[in-house]
N, C-alpha and C positions, 0 to 999 in steps of 0.2 A: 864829797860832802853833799849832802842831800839839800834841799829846800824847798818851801814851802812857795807857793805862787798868789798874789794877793786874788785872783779866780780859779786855782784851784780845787775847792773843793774845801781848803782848809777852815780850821776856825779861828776866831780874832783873838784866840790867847795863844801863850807863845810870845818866841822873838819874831821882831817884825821881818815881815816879808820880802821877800825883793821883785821889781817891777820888770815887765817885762823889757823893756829898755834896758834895765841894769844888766839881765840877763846877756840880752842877744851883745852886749858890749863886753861883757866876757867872754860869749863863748868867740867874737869876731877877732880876741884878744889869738886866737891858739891857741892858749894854753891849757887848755881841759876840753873835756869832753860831757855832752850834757845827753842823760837819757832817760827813759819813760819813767813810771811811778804809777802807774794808775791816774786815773782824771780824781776820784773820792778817796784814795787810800784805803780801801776796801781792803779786808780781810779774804784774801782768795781763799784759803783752806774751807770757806763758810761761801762761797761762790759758785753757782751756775756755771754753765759752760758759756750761755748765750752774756748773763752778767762780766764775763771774764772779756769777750768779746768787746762788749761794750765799755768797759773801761780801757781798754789797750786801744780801742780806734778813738775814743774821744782824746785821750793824752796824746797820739800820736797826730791825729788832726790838729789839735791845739800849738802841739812845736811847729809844725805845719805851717801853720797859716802865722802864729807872732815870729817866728824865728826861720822861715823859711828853709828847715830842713827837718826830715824824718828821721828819727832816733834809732840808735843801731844798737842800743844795749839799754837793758831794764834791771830797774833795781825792785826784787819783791815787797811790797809793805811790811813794815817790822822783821822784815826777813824771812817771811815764811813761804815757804815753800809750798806749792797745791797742786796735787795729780792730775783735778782739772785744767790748772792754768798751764800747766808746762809743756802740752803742743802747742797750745796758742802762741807762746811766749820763745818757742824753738822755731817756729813756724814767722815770728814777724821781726825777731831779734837776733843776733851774731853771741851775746852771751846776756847771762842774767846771775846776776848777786844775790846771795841770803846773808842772813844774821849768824853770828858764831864765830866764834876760834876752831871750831871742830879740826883737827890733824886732815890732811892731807892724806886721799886714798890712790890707792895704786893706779888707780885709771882717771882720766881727767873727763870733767863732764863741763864744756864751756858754758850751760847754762846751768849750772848749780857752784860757782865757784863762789866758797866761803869769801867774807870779809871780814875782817879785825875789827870789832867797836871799839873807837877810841874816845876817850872822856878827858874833857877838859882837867879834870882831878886827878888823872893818871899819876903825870910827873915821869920824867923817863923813866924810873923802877919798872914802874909797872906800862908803861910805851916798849919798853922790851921786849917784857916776860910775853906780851901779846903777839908781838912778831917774831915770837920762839915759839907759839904755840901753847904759850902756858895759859895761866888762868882756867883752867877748863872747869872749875869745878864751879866759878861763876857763870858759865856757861850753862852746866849743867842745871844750878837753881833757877836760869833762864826760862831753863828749857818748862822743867817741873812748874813754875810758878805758872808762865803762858799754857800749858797744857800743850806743847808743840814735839811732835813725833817723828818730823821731820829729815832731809838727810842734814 
């Protein structure tokens, strides 16, 4: 699950945020694993190389220094994918997430591995049909609506 950090970056609407106290007590917990986002949320597909840069070192500086460790996996914003960002993002990271159900391709690519959105409105029905793969065609108006061409 994703979250928003009361520094950074985010805006004051939304569910509230979590501090970084709360954080570093979860992640001291074990039980998860916490990793980059960008410092702005930025839009990579619409990003500089030197921009892509600068968002990847400030979030990684940031766990850095409140949570005294560096992030080993990146989650893309809104899931999208940028041909810019993705040596930077191979180059500082072990794997990195997008947005989609898209099927599983014959070859694995540890930094473009799809993840499931899942919505509190689901209900199993449809918490299933997602982790079979289905729904694509939500997927698909995703896609269309965002303008994203992405893998």
């Amino acid at each position: 699950h994703q979250v928003e950090l009361a520094d950074g970056g985010g805006s004051d609407t939304g569910p509230p945020v979590l501090t970084w106290d709360q954080i570093g007590q979860m992640f001291a917990s074990g039980l998860l694993t916490i990793g980059a986002h960008t410092h702005t949320h930025a839009d990579l597909r619409k990003a500089s190389a030197d921009m892509v840069e600068e968002e990847v070192a400030i979030s990684n500086g940031l766990l850095v220094e409140k949570l005294g460790f560096r992030p080993r996996h990146f989650a893309y914003p809104w899931g999208y994918w940028s041909a810019t960002a993705h040596p930077v993002i191979c180059r500082e990271y072990e794997s990195a997430v997008l947005a989609g159900s898209a099927r599983s391709k014959r070859t694995f690519d540890r930094h473009r591995i799809n993840r499931y959105p899942v919505q509190l409105s689901d209900g199993s029905r449809f918490f299933g049909n997602r982790l079979d793969g289905g729904l694509l065609l939500e997927e698909q108006a995703r896609r269309i609506i965002h303008r994203y061409h992405g893998p």
